[in-house]
C-alpha positions, 0 to 999 in steps of 0.5 A: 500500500503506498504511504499516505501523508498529511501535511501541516504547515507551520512556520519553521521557527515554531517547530523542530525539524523533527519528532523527539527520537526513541530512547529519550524519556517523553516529554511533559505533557498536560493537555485538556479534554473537551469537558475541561478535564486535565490529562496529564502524561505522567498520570500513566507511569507504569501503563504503556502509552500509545500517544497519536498526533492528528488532525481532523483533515487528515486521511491517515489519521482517520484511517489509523484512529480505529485502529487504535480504538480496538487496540484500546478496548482489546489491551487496556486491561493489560495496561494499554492507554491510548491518548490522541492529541487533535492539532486542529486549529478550529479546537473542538467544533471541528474535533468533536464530530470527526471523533463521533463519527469514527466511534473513539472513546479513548481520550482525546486532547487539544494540542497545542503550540507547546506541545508540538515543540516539545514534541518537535512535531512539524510538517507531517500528521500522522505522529504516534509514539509508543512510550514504555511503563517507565515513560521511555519513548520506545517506538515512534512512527512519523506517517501512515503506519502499519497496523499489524506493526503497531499491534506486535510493537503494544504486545512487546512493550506490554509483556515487559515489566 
């Protein structure tokens, strides 16, 4: 299947050039959820994340977000949490029916500008970092990914301690 891409455009200075690499230990992260409700991604220690970035417009990410849906009501007992990050600039009117129509219930922030740097979050969407029980970015995957690869890589991390 050919790659699919999503672009989002900002301004050089506001970005890095790219995505925070594996082995690092994630950033900070505290982001709110429609109802006003803080997320923070400290709060999952000892669970394995699989933290997406995406936006609305783009194709990909609504092709991977089901995806991500199963793997949420299929692992979470094992300690999986799944925490999408909306990059839309039109915050939740435009956030709010996309994620009612692809059925996810896994939580869903709003991203900011901060975020995205810390992140180094640029030009391309999809964004998805896998990030062990100790808060370590294990696996990142910048683009359309692979569903079957996501899913082998959530059943490593999950059987490690």
């Amino acid at each position: 299947m050919a790659a699919l891409v999503c672009l989002y455009i900002l301004p050089i200075a506001e970005v890095s050039a790219e995505p925070i690499a594996a082995g690092r230990t994630a950033p900070t992260l505290v982001l709110r959820q429609a109802d006003g409700k803080a997320v923070s991604l400290s709060g999952y220690r000892g669970k394995v994340v699989l933290l997406n970035f995406w936006a609305t417009w783009c194709a990909p990410c609504r092709v991977e977000m089901p995806w991500f849906e199963e793997f949420s009501k299929v692992y979470t007992d094992r300690g999986l949490v799944v925490l999408g990050v909306s990059l839309d600039d039109d915050g939740w009117k435009a956030i709010q029916p996309a994620v009612a129509k692809l059925g996810i219930s896994y939580p869903i922030l709003l991203g900011d500008a901060k975020t995205m740097k810390n992140y180094g979050i640029g030009e391309l969407l999809p964004v998805t970092f896998l990030i062990d029980r100790h808060g370590k970015i294990r696996i990142l995957k910048v683009g359309f990914g692979d569903k079957m690869e996501f899913e082998k890589s959530i059943e490593q991390l999950l059987h490690e301690e």
